[in-house]
C-alpha positions as CSV (number, residue, x, y, z in Angstrom):
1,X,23.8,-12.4,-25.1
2,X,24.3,-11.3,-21.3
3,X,27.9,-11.1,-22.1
4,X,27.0,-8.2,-24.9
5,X,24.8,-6.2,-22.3
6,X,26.4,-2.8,-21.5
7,X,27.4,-1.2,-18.2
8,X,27.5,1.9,-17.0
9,X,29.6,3.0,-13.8
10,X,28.0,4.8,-11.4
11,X,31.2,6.2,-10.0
12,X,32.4,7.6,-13.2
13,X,32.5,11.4,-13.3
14,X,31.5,11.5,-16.9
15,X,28.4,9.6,-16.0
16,X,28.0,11.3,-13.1
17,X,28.5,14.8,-15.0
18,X,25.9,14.2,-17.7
19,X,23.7,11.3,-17.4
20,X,21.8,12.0,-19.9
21,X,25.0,11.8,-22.6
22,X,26.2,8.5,-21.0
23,X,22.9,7.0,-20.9
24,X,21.8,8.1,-24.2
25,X,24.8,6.4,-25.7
26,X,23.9,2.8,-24.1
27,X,20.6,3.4,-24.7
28,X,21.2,3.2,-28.2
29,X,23.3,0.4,-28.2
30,X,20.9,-1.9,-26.2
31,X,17.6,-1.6,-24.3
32,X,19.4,-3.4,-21.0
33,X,22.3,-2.1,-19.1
34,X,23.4,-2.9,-16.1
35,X,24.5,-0.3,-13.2
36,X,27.2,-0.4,-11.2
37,X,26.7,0.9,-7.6
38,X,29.6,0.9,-5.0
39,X,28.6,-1.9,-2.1
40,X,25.1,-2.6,-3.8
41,X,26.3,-4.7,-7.2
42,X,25.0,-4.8,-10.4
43,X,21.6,-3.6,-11.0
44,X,19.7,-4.0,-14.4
45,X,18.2,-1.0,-15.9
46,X,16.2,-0.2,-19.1
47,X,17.5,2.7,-20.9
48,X,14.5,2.7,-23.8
49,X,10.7,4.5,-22.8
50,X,9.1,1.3,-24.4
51,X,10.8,-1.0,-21.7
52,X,11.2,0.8,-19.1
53,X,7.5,1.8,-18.9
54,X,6.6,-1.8,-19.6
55,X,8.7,-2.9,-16.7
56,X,7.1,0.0,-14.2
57,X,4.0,-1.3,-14.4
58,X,4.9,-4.9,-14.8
59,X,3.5,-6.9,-11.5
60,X,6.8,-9.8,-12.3
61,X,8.9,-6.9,-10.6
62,X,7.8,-5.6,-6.9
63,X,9.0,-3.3,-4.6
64,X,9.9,-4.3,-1.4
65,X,11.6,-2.9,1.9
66,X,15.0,-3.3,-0.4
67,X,14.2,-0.8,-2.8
68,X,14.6,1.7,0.3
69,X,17.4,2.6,2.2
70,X,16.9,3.3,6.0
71,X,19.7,2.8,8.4
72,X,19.5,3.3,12.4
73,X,15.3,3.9,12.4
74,X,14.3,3.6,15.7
75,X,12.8,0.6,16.9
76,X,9.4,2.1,17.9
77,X,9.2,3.9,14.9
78,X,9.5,0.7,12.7
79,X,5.4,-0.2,12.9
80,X,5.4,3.2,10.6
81,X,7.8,2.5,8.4
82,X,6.0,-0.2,5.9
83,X,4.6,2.8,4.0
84,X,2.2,2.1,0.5
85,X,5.1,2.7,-1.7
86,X,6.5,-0.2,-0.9
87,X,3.5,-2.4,-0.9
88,X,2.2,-4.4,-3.9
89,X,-1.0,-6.0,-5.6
90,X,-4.5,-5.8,-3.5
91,X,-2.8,-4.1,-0.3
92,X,-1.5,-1.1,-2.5
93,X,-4.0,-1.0,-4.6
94,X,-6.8,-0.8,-1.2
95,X,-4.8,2.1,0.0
96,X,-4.1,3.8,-3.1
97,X,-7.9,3.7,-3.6
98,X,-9.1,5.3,-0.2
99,X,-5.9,8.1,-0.4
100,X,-6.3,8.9,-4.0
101,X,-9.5,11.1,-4.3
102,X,-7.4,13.4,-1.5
103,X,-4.6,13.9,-4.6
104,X,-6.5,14.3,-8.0
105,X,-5.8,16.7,-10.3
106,X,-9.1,18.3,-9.6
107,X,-8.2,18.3,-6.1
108,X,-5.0,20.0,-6.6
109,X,-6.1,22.7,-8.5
110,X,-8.7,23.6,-5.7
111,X,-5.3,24.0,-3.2
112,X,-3.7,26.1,-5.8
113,X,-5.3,29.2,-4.3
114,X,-4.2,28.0,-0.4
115,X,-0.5,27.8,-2.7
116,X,-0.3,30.6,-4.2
117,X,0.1,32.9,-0.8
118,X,3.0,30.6,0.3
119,X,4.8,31.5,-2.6
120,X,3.8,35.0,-2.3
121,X,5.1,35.1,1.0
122,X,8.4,33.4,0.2
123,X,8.7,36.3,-3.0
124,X,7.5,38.9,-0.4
125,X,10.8,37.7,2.0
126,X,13.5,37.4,-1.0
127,X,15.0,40.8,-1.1
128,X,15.8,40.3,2.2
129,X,18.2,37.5,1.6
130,X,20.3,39.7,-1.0
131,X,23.7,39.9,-0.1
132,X,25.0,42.5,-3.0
133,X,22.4,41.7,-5.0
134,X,22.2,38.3,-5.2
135,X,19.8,35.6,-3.4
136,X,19.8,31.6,-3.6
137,X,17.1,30.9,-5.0
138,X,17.3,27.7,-3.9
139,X,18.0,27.8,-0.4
140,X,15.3,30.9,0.4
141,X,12.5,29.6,-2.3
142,X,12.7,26.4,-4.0
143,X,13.5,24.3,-0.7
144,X,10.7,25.9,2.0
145,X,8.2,26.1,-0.4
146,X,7.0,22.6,-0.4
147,X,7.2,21.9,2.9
148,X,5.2,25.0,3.9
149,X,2.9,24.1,1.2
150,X,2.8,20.9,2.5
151,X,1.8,21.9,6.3
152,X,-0.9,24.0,4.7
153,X,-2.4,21.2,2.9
154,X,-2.2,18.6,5.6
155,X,-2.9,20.9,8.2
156,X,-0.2,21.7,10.3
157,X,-0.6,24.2,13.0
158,X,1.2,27.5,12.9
159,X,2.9,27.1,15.6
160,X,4.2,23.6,15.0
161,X,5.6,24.4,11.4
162,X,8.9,25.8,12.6
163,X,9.7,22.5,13.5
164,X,7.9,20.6,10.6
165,X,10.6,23.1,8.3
166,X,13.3,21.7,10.3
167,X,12.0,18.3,9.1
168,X,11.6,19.2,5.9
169,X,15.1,20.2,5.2
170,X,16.3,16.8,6.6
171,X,14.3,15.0,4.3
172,X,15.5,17.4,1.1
173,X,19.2,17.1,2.1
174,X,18.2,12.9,1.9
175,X,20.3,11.6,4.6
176,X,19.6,8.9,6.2
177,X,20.6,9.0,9.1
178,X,19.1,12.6,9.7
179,X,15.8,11.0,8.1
180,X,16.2,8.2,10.9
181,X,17.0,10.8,13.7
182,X,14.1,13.2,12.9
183,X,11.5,10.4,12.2
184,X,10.3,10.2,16.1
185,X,9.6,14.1,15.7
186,X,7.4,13.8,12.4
187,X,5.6,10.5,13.4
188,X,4.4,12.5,16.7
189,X,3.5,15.4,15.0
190,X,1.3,13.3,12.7
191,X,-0.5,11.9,15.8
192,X,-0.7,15.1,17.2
193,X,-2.2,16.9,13.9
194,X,-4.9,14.0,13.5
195,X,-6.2,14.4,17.0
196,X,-8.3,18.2,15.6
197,X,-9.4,16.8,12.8
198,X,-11.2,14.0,13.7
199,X,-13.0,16.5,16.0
200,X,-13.4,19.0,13.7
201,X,-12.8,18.2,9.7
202,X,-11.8,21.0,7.6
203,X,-10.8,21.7,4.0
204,X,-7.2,19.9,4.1
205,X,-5.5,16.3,3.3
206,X,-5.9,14.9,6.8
207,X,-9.4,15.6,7.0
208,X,-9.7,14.2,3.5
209,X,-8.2,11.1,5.0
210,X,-10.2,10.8,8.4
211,X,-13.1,11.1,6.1
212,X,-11.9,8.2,4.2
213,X,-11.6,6.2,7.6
214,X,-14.7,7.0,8.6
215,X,-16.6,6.9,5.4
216,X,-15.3,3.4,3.7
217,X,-16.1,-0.3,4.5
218,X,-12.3,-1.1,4.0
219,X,-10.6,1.8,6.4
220,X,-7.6,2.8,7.2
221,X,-6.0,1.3,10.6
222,X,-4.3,4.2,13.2
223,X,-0.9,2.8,12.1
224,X,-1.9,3.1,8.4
225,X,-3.1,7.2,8.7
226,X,-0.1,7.7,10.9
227,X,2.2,5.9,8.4
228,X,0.3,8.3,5.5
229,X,0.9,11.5,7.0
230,X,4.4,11.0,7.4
231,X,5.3,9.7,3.6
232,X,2.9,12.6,2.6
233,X,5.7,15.2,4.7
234,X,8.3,12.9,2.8
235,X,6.6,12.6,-0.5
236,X,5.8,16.8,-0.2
237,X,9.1,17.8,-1.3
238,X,9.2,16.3,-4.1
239,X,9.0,19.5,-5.7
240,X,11.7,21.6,-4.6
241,X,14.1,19.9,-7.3
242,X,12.4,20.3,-9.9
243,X,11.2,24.0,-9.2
244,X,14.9,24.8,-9.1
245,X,16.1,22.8,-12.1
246,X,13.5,24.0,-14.4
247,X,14.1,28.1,-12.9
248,X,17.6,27.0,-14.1
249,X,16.3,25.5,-17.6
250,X,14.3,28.4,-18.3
251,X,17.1,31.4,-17.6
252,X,19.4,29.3,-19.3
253,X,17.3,29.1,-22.3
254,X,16.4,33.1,-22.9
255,X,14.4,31.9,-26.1
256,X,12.1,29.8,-23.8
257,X,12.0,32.0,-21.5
258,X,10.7,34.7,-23.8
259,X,8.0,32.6,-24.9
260,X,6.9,31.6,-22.0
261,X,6.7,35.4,-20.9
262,X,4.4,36.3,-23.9
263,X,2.2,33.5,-22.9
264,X,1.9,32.5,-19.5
265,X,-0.9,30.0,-20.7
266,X,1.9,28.0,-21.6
267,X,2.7,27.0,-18.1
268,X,0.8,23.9,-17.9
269,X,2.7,22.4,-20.7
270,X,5.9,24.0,-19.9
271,X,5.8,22.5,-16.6
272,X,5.5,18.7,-18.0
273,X,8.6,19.8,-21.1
274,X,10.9,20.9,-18.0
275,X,10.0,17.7,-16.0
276,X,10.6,15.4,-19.3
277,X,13.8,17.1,-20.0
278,X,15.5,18.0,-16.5
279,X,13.4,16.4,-13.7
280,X,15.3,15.5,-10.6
281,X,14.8,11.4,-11.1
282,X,17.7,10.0,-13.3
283,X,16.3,5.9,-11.8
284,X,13.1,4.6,-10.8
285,X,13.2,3.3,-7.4
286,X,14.8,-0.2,-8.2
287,X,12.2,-3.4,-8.3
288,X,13.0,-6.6,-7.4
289,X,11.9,-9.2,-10.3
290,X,9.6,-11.8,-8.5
291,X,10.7,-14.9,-10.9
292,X,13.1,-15.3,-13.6
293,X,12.4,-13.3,-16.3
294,X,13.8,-12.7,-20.1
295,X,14.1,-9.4,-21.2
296,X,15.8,-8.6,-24.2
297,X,17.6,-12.3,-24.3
298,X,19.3,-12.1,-20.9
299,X,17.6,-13.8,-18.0
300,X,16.9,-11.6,-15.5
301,X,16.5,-13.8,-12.2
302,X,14.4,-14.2,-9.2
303,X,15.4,-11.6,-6.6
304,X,17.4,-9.8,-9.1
305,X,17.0,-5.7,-9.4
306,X,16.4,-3.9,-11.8
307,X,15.4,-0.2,-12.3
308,X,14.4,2.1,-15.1
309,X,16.5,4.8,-16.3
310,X,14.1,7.4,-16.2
311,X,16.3,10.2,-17.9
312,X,17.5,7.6,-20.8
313,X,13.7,6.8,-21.6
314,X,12.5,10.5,-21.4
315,X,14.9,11.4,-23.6
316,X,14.4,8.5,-26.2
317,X,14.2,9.8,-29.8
318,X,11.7,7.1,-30.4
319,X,9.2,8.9,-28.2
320,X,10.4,12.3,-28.1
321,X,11.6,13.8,-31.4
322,X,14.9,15.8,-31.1
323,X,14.5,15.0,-27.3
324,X,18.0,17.1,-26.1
325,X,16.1,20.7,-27.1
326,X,14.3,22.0,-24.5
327,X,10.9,23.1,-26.3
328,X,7.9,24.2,-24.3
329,X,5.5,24.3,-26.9
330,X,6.4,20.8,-28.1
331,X,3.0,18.6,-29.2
332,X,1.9,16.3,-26.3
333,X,3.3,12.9,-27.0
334,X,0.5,10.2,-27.3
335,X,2.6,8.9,-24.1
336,X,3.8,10.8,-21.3
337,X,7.0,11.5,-19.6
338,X,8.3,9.0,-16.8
339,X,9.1,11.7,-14.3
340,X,6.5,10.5,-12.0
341,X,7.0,6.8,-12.3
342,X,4.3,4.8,-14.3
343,X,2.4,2.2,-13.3
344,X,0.9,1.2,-10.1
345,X,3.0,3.5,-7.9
346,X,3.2,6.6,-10.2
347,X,3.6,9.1,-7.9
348,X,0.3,10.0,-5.7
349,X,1.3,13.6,-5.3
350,X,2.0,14.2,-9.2
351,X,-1.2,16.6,-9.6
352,X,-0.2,18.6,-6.4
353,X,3.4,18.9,-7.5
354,X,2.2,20.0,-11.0
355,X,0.5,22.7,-10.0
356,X,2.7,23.5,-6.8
357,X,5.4,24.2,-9.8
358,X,3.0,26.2,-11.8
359,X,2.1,28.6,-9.3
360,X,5.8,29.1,-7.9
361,X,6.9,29.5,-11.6
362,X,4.2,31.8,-12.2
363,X,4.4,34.1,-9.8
364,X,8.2,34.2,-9.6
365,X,8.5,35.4,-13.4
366,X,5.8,37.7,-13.0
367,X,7.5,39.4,-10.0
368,X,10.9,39.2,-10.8
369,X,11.0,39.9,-15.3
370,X,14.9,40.8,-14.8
371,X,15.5,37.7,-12.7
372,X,19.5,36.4,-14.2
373,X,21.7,33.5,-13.3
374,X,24.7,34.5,-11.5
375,X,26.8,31.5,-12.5
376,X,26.8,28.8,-15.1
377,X,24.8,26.0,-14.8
378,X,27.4,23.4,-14.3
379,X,28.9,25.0,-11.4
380,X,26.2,24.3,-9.4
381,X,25.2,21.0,-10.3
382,X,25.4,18.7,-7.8
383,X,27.6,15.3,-8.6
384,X,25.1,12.8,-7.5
385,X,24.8,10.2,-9.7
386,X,21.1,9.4,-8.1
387,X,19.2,12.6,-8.4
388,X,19.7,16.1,-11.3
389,X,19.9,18.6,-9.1
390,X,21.6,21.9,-8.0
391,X,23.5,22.6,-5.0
392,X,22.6,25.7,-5.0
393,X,20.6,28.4,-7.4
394,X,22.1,32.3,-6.9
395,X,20.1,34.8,-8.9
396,X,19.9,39.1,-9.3
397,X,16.7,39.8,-9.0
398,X,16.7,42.7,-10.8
399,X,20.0,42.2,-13.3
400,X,21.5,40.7,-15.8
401,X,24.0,37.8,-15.9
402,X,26.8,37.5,-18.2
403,X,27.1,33.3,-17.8
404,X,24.2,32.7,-20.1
């Protein structure tokens, strides 16, 4: 049977070009695939919603420090770098608990009105990027806003967020080594932001977590709320991807568009349709199967890893009927999406990026009604066989584009 199993080439430019055809077409072949990734080896992956949920939230596959690549981290910075998302069982599942009232949905939606002047401020600053008309949307919208957002929430000082910017862009351009070289800057800042707040608790994440310390039995250790602000800087841009793809989605899909104009109400469930059929995440962070395991009639063995292939399973036509068309009035399945993982480390900040890409959506339509793609799609796509995104996103904010 392992011999039937098959693979898909990571290096291939057709994969590469549109995941979602390649993977579709081993996804209906078999359930299992396996990758191939240049100096890592083969990697299993489920290409079918049913099993690759299943395996996200199956405790026979952990994640471990493998699942995360971080090359030349500084020695002193390594007690900070066992963060929860690699962490399994009843040590994940302690921290999870004292973080996760700080990141419900009702939570979120009570920062949406400390959001919604960030991205008023980033609209208020756009037509000053023009150059003949056109701006990137990307580069002067999509990629500050979660970052600033993010220093807001957490409670950055002003005058510290210039640098916390800086950071942010590191961590959205995801290199490495510039994550490595710019970690001794974020984990100081995170000791130096936590110093007011235990003095003085306000209406923001870190206070949320220094009343968690204080407040619970089971508390967080200093190298545990230091660790937690720093994935929370990391985990905060999370959003800028998907803001851009689905501003992309939506001009390139006028019908959509128009609907979504004549009834803004439709945003909450536009948002989760864009994220289904474009989010940034092609693969779940790979897991590491914790003893040998059959899936599908291969053995999958201890140590092995295997990953989920998140844009195969959210575009499954056993969940998701007629999954290729972009519909943002589509009937909520009686299963949702994977674009936030599944399982015991679905993504904390899932809630905040929701409505983070709600507001930014929101008020960008509403300012801009004219707003046009400059370019096709596919010239801007980046060829990244890890992540959909663009490389960049240039828009007239007040014209119309013939490339639709």
């Amino acid at each position: 049977m392992t011999d039937d199993i098959p693979e898909i080439d990571l290096t291939d430019i057709q994969v590469i070009r549109d995941p979602f055809t390649a993977y579709g077409d081993v996804r209906e072949r078999s359930p299992l695939a396996r990758l191939r990734i240049p100096g890592i080896g083969p990697v299993w992956t489920l290409t079918r919603y049913e099993g690759a949920r299943a395996m996200l939230g199956d405790p026979r596959f952990e994640i471990n420090s493998g699942s995360f690549l971080r090359p030349g981290v500084p020695e002193d910075c390594l007690p900070y770098m066992r963060t929860m998302s690699e962490m399994e069982g009843a040590e994940h599942a302690r921290l999870r608990k004292l973080v996760a009232p700080a990141f419900s949905p009702r939570r979120a939606e009570q920062f949406r009105t400390r959001m919604e002047p960030i991205v008023a401020r980033l609209l208020d600053d756009l037509p000053g990027h023009a150059e003949d008309g056109v701006v990137d949307l990307l580069r002067h919208f999509a990629r500050p806003l979660p970052i600033d957002v993010i220093c807001e929430l957490v409670g950055i000082p002003d005058s510290d967020r210039p640098r916390w910017r800086e950071y942010g862009a590191v961590i959205a351009s995801g290199s490495g080594q510039g994550l490595a070289e710019a970690l001794p800057g974020i984990i100081a800042g995170a000791k130096e932001a936590l110093v007011p707040r235990r003095a003085e608790p306000v209406d923001d994440l870190l206070s949320d977590l220094v009343r968690a310390q204080a407040d619970d039995g089971d508390r967080l250790s200093e190298t545990e709320m230091v660790t937690m602000v720093w994935l929370l800087v990391l985990a905060g841009q999370t959003p800028f991807n998907l803001i851009a793809n689905a501003v992309a989605a939506l001009l390139s899909h006028p019908g959509q568009l128009a609907a979504l104009r004549a009834d803004p109400a439709l945003m909450p469930r536009a948002v989760e349709e864009l994220t289904r059929w474009g989010g940034p995440i092609l693969l779940a962070v790979p897991r590491y199967a914790r003893e040998d395991v059959e899936l599908y009639g291969a053995e999958i063995r201890k140590g092995d890893p295997i990953t989920a292939a998140v844009a195969s399973a959210n575009h499954d036509p056993r969940v998701f009927p007629d999954p290729a068309r972009l519909d943002i009035t589509r009937p909520a399945p009686s299963v949702s999406h994977l674009g936030f993982s599944h399982g015991p480390h679905f993504c904390l900040g899932a809630s905040l990026a929701r409505v983070q890409t709600q507001a930014a959506l929101t008020a960008l339509l509403h300012r801009h009604p004219d707003l046009a793609l400059t370019t096709t799609v596919e010239e801007i796509r980046a060829l990244d066989p890890g992540t959909w995104r663009l490389t960049s996103l240039p828009v007239a904010l007040n014209g119309k584009s013939t490339h639709i």
